[in-house]
MDTraj code that builds the backbone (N, CA, C; nanometers):
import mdtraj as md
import numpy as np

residues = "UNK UNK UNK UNK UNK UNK UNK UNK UNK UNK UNK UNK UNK UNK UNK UNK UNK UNK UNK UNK UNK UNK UNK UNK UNK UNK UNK UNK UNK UNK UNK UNK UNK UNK UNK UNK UNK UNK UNK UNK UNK UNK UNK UNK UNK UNK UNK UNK UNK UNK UNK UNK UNK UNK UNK UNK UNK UNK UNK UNK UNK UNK UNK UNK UNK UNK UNK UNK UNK UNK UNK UNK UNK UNK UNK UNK UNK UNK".split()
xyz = np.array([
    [0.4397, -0.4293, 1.1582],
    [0.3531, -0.3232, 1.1117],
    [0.3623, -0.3141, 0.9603],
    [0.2888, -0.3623, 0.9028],
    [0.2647, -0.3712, 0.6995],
    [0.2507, -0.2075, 0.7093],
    [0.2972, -0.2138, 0.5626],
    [0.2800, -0.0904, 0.5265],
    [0.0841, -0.0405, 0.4617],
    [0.0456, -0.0013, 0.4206],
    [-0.0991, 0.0200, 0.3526],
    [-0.0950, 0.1189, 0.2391],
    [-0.1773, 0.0977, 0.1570],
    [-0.2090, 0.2174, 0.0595],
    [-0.3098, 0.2652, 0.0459],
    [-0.3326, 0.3738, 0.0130],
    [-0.4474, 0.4383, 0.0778],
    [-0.5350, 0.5361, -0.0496],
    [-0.6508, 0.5755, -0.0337],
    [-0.7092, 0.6754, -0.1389],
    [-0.6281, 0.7492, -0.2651],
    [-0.5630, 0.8290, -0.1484],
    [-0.4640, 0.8710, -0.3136],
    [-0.4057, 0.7912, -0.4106],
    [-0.3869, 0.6551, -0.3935],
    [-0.3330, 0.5957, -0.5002],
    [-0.4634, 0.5893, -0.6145],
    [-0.6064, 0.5680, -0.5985],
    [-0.6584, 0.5589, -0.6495],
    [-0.6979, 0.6894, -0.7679],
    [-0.6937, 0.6721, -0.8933],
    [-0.6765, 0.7143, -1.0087],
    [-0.5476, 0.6925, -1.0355],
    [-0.4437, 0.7874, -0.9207],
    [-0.2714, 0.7191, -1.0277],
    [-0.2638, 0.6693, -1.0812],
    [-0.2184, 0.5421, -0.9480],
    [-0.1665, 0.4225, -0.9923],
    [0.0050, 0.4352, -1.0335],
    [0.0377, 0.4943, -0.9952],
    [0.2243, 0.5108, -1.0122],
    [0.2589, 0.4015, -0.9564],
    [0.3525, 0.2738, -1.0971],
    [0.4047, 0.1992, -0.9865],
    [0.5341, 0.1764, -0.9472],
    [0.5619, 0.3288, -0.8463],
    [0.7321, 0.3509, -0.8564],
    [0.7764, 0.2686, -0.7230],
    [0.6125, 0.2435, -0.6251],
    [0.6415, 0.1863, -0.5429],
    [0.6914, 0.0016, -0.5602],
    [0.5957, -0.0729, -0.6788],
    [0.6383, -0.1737, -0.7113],
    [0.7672, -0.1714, -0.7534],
    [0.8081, -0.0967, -0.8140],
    [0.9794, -0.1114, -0.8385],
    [1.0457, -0.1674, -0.7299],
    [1.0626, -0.0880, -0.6040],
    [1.1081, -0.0837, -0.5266],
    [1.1366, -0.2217, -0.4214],
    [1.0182, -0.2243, -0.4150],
    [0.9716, -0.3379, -0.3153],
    [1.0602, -0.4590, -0.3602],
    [1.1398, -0.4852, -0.2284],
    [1.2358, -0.5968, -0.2579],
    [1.1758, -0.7400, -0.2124],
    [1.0761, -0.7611, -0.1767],
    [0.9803, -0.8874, -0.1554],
    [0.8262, -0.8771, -0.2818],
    [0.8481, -0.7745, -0.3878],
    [0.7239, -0.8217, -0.4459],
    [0.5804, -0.8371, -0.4254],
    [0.5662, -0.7544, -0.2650],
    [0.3931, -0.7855, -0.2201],
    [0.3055, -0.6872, -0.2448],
    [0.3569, -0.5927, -0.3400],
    [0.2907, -0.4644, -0.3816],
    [0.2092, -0.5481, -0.4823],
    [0.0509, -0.5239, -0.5241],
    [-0.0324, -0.5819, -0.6715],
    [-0.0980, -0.4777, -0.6784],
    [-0.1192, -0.5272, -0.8101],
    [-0.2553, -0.3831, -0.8947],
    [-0.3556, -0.4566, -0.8638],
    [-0.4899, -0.4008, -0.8436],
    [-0.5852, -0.3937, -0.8184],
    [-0.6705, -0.3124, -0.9284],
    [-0.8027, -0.3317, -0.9876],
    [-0.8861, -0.2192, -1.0862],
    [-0.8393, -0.0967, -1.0785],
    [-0.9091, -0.0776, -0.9553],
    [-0.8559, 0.1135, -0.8839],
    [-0.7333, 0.1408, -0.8593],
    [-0.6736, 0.0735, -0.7678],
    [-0.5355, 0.1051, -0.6907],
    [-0.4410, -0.0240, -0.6814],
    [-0.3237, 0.0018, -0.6225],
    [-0.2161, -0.1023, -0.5860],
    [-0.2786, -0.0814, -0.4519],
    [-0.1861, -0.2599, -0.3805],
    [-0.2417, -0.2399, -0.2570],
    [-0.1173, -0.3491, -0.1915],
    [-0.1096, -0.3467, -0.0514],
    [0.0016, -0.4322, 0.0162],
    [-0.0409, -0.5617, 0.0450],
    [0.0375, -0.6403, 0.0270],
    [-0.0481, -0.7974, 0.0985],
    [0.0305, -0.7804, 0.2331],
    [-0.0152, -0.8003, 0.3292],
    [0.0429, -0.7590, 0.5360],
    [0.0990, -0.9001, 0.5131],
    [0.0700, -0.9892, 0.4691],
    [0.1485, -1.1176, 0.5343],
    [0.2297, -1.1113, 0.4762],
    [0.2937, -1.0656, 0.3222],
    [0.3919, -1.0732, 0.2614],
    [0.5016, -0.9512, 0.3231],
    [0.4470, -0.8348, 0.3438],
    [0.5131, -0.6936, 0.3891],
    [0.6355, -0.7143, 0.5283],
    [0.7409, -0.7061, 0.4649],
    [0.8508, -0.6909, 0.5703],
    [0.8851, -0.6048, 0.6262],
    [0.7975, -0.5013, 0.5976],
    [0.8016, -0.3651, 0.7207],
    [0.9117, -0.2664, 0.6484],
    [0.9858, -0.3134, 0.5040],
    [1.1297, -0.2100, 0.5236],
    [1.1079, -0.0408, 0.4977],
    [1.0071, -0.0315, 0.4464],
    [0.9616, 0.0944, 0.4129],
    [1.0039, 0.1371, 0.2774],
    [1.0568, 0.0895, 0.2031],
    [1.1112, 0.1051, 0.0848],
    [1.0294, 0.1940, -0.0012],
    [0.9014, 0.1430, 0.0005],
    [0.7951, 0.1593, -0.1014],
    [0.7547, 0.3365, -0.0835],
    [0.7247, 0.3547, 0.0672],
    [0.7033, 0.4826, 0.1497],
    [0.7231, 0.6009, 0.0571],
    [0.8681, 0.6645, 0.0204],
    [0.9322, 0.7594, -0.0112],
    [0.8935, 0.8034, -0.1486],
    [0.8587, 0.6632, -0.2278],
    [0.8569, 0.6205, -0.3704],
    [0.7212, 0.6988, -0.4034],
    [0.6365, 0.6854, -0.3494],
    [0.5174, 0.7127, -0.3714],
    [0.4805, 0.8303, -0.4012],
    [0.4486, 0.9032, -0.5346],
    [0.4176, 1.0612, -0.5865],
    [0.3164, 1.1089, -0.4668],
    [0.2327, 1.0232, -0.4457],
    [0.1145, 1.0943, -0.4241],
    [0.0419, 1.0725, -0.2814],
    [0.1884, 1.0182, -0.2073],
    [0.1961, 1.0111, -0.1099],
    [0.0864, 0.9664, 0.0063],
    [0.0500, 0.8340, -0.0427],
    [-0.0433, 0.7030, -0.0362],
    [-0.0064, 0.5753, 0.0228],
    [0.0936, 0.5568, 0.0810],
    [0.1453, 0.4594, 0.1569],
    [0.1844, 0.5268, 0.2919],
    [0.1017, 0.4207, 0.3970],
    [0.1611, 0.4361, 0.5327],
    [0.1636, 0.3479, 0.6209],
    [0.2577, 0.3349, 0.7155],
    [0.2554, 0.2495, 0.8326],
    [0.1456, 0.2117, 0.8528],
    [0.0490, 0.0768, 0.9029],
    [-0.0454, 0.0460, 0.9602],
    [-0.0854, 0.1341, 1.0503],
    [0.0172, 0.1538, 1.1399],
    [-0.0417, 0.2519, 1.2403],
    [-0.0597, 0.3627, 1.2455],
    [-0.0196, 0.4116, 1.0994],
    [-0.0505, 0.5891, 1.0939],
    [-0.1616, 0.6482, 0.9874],
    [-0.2031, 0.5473, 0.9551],
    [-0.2867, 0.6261, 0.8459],
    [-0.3216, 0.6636, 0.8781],
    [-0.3875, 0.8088, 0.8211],
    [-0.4764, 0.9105, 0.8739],
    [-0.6334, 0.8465, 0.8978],
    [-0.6941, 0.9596, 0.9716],
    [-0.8387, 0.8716, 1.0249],
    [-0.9244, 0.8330, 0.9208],
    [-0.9061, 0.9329, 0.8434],
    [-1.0152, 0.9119, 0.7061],
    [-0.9682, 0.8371, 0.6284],
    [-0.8823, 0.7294, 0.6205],
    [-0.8111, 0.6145, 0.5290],
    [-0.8237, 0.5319, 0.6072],
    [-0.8485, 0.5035, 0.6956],
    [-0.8603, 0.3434, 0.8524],
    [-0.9025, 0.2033, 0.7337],
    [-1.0170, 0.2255, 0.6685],
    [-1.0919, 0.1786, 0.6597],
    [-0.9991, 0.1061, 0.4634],
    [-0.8670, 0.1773, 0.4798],
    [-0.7910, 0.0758, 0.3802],
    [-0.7135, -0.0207, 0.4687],
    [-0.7159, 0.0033, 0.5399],
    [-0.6208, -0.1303, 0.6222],
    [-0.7089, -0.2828, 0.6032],
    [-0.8164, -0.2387, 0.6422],
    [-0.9056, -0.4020, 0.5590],
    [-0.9150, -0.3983, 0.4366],
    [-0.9207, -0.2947, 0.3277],
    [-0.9197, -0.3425, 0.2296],
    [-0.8323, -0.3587, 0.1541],
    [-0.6750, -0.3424, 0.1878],
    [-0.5187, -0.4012, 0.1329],
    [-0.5791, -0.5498, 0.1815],
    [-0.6021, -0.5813, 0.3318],
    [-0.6317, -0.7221, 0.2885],
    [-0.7272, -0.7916, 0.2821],
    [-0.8172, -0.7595, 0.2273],
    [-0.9358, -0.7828, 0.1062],
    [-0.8985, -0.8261, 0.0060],
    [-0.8059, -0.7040, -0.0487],
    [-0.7544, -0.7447, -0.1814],
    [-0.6585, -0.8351, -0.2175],
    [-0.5953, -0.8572, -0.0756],
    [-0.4950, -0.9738, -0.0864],
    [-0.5331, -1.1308, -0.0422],
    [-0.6766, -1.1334, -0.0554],
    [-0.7595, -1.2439, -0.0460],
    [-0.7605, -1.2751, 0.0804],
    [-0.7031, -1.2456, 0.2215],
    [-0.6853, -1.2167, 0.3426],
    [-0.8179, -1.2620, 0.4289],
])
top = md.Topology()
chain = top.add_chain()
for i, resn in enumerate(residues, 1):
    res = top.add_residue(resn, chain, resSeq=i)
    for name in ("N", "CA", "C"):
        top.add_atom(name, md.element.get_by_symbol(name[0]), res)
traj = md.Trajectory(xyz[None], top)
């Protein structure tokens, strides 16, 4: 289960979650950071990090964010 990032990151852009990330699959994007799923080892690291509380489990994003789960991998050329 990759993690995702979702609407709220867009304007931030805090990247307290890239710090974190001990595999590196967090990237900037124009608008937002976003996860690459094939790179994402599930540890959750990134989760907690996040101000604006924009990262979630694949399987939990809320309903009105679904529609970032294709576009983390969109952006990760996917």
């Amino acid at each position: 289960m990759p993690y995702v990032i979702a609407e709220p990151c867009i304007g931030t852009k805090d990247a307290s979650c890239v710090e974190v990330c001990p595999v590196d699959c967090i990237y900037e994007a124009d608008a937002q950071y976003y996860i690459n799923p094939d790179e994402c080892i599930d540890c959750g690291a990134c989760e907690p990090e996040c101000p604006v509380q924009a990262i979630f489990p694949d399987t939990d994003v809320p309903p009105e964010w679904t529609d970032y789960i294709a576009k983390n991998r969109e952006l990760s050329g996917i």
